[in-house]
C-alpha positions in Angstrom: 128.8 86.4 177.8 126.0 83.7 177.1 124.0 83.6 174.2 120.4 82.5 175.7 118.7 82.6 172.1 121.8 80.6 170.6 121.1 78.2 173.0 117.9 77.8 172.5 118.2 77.3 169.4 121.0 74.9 169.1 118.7 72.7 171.6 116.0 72.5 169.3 118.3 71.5 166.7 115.8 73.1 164.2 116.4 71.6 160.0 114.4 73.0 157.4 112.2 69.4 156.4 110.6 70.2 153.6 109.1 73.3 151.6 107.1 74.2 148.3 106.0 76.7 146.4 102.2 77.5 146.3 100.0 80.3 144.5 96.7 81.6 144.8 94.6 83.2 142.1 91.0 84.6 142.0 89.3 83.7 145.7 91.0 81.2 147.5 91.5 79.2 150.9 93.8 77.0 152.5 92.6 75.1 155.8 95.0 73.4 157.2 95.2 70.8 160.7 98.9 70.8 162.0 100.2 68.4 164.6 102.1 71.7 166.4 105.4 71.3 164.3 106.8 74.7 163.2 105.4 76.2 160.0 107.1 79.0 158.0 105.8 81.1 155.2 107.4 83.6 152.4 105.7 85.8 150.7 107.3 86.4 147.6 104.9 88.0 145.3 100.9 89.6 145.9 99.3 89.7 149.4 96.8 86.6 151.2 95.0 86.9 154.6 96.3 84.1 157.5 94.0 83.5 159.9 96.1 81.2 163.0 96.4 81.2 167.0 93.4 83.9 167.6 95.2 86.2 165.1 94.4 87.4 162.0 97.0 88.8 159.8 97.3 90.4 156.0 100.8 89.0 154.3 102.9 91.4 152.0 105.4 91.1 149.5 108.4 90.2 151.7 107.0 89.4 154.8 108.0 86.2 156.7 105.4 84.4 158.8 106.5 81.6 161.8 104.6 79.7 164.1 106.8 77.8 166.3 103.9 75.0 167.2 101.1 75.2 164.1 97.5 73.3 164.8 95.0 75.0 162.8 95.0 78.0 160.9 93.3 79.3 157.3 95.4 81.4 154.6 93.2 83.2 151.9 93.2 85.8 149.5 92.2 89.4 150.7 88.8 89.2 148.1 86.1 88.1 149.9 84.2 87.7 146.8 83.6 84.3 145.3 85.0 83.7 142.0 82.0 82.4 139.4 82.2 78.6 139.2 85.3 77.8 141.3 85.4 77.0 145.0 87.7 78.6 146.9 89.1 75.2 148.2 90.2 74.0 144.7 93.7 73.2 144.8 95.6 72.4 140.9 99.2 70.6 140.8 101.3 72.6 138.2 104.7 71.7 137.1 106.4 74.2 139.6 103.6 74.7 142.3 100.8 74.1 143.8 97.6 76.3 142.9 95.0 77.3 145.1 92.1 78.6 143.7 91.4 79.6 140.2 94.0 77.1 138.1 94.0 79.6 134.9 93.8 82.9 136.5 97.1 85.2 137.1 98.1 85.1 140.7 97.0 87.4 143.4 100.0 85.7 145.4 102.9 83.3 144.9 104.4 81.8 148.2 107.1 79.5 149.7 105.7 77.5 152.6 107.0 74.7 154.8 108.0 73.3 157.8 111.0 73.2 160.5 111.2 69.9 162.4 112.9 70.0 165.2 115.1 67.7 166.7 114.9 68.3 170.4 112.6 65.5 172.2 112.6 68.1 174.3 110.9 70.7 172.0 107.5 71.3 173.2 109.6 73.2 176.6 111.5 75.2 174.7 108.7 76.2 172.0 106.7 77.1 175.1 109.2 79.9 175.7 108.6 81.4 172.0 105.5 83.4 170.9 103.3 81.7 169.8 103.3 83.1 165.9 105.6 85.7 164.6 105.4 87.9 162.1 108.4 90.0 160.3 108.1 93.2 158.3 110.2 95.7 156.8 113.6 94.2 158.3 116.4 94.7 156.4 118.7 91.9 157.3 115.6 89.4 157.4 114.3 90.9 153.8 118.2 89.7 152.5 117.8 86.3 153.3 114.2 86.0 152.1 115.6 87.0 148.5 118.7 84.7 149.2 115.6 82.3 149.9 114.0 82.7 146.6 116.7 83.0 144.1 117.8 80.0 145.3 114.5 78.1 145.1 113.9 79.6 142.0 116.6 78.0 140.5 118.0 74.9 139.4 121.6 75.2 140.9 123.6 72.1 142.1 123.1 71.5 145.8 119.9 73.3 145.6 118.0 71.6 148.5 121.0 71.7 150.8 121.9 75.2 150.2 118.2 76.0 150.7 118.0 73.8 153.6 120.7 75.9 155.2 119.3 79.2 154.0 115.8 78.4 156.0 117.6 77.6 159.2 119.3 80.8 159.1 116.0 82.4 158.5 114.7 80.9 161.7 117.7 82.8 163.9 117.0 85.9 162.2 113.5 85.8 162.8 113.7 84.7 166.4 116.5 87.6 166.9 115.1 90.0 165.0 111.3 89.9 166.7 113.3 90.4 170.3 111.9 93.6 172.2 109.9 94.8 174.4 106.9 94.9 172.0 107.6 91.1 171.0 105.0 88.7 172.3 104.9 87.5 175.4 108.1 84.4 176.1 111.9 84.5 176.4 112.6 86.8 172.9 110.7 90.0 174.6 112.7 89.3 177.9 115.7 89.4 176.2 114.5 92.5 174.7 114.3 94.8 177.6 118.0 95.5 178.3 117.5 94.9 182.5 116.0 91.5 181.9 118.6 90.5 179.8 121.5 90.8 182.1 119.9 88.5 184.3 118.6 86.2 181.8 122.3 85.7 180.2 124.0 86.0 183.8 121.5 82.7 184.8 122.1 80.7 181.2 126.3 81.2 181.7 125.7 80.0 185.1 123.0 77.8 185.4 124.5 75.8 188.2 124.9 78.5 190.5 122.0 78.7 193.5 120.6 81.8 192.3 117.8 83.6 194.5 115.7 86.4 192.9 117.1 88.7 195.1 120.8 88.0 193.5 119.2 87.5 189.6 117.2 91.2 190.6 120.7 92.4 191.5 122.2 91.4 188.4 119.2 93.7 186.6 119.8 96.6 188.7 116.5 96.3 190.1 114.5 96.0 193.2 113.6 92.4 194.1 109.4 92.6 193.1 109.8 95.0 190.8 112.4 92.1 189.2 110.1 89.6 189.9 107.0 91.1 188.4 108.9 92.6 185.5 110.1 89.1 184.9 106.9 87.4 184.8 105.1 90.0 182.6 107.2 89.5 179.9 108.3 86.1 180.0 105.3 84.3 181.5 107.2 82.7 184.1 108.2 84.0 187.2 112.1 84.3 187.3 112.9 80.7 189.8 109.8 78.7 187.4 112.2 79.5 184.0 115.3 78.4 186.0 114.0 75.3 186.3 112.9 74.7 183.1 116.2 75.9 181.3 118.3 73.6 184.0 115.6 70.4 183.0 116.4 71.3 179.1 119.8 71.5 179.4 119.5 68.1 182.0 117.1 66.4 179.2 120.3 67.2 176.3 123.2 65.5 179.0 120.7 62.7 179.7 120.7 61.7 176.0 124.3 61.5 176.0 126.1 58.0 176.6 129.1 59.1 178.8 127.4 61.3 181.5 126.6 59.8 184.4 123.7 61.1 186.6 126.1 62.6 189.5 127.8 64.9 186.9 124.2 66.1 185.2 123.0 66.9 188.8 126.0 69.2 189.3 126.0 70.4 185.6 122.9 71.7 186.2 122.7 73.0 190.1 121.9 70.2 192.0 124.4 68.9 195.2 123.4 65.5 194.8 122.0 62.7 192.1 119.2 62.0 194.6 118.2 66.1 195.1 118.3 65.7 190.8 116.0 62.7 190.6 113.6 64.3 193.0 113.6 67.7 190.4 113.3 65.7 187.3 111.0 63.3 188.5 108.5 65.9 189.2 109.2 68.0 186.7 109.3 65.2 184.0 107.0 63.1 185.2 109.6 60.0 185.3 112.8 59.5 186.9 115.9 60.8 184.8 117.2 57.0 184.4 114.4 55.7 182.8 114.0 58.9 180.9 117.8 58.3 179.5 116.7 55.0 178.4 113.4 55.7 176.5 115.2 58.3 174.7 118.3 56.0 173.8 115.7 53.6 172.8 113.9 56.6 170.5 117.3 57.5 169.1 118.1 53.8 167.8 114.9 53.6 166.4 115.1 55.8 164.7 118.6 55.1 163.2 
């Protein structure tokens, strides 16, 4: 049976860029201005208050913060007080971190921060489907890797960074998986959580071809056409034909990228009887036709290399 969230996932082609370790002691503030790439957080010692898409949250030893598409957000510590003499902004380079806040005071809170990139042109659809930040506590599996995460950052071992690298990407799965439910924020991860839902959501991505109706993807969920349809778009945000046809453009955006695909085979790859009915799709849906899209993002790629 398909895998929607592996997917997903492997379409993003998440890597872990770059992290650091940072520490806050006495009253301090971060405030930061993202460009929407992911951000991820540890907390591996104390507590801090983050303040990010209309949400605010206290952190705990353990806890693992994402937010798929970061713009602006403020982490602190929980005192509100001022600390005499120091702003709250100061930020200290020391040998293994970066200090916020008072530069000779013990730490209230020691984390590792950072950011995915990933590699999907394609990204900002996919992201869409995700909620918007997530947060995980008390999870046994997740709490694992997060101490995998900082023994290994805490120490000087060869192939550190790629080991870490690695150990970062696997922490995105297991927070993406282990945030699926039906109390998970609204996207694809608390569809997948409520068990009708998912039949039809992993019946549609191991067949994404097929010409599914609502009435055959309701089937699939044992349930009665609207009460599919609205149970669908509660949780996902998209009503059940709109997500369709953003998975099948996705999964069309990846082929086009390729060099040995030709137009014809994408179109039937991804449900459509003809190159022409494909163009029409993607044209609209993309907002240029899938040959010129191909090239721009062949030119991107060499570029790059």
């Amino acid at each position: 049976m398909s895998d929607p969230l592996a997917e997903m996932v492997t379409l993003l082609q998440p890597a872990a860029r770059y992290s650091k370790f940072v520490s806050g002691a006495g009253t301090w503030r971060v405030e930061r201005q993202e460009t929407g790439q992911p951000f991820y957080c540890v907390v591996l010692e104390g507590s801090a208050l983050l303040s990010a898409e209309g949400k605010q949250l206290t952190l705990r030893e353990g806890d693992f913060i994402l937010i798929p598409a970061a713009h602006a957000f403020t982490m602190s510590s929980l005192d509100d007080g001022l600390s005499p003499g120091i702003d709250p902004l100061t930020v200290t380079m020391l040998p293994v971190e970066t200090r916020h806040g008072d530069p000779e005071g013990a730490p209230n809170a020691r984390l590792l921060v950072g950011h995915f990139a990933f590699g999907s042109p394609d990204a900002a659809l996919l992201v869409s489907l995700l909620p918007r930040i997530i947060h995980i506590r008390g999870d046994s599996r997740l709490s694992a890797i997060v101490q995998l995460v900082t023994d290994e950052a805490r120490a000087e071992r060869p192939g550190k960074n790629m080991i870490l690298a690695r150990l970062l990407e696997v922490l995105l799965v297991e927070a993406l998986r282990s945030n699926a439910g039906e109390k998970a924020p609204l996207g694809i991860l608390r569809g997948l959580g409520d068990p009708r839902l998912a039949v039809a959501i992993r019946r549609l991505h191991e067949n994404p071809s097929k010409e599914w109706t609502v009435q055959q993807l309701a089937g699939e969920a044992a349930l009665s056409r609207s009460a599919f349809f609205n149970r669908f778009r509660r949780a996902v945000g998209l009503a059940p034909m709109e997500y369709l046809i953003s998975w099948r453009m996705a999964l069309a955006k990846n082929l086009l990228r390729q060099e040995d695909i030709g137009i014809q085979e994408i179109a039937e790859r991804v449900g459509y009887g003809s190159a022409s009915a494909f163009s029409t799709a993607f044209t609209r849906f993309a907002g240029l036709p899938p040959s010129r899209y191909a090239e721009q993002s062949k030119t991107i790629s060499n570029a790059a290399a």
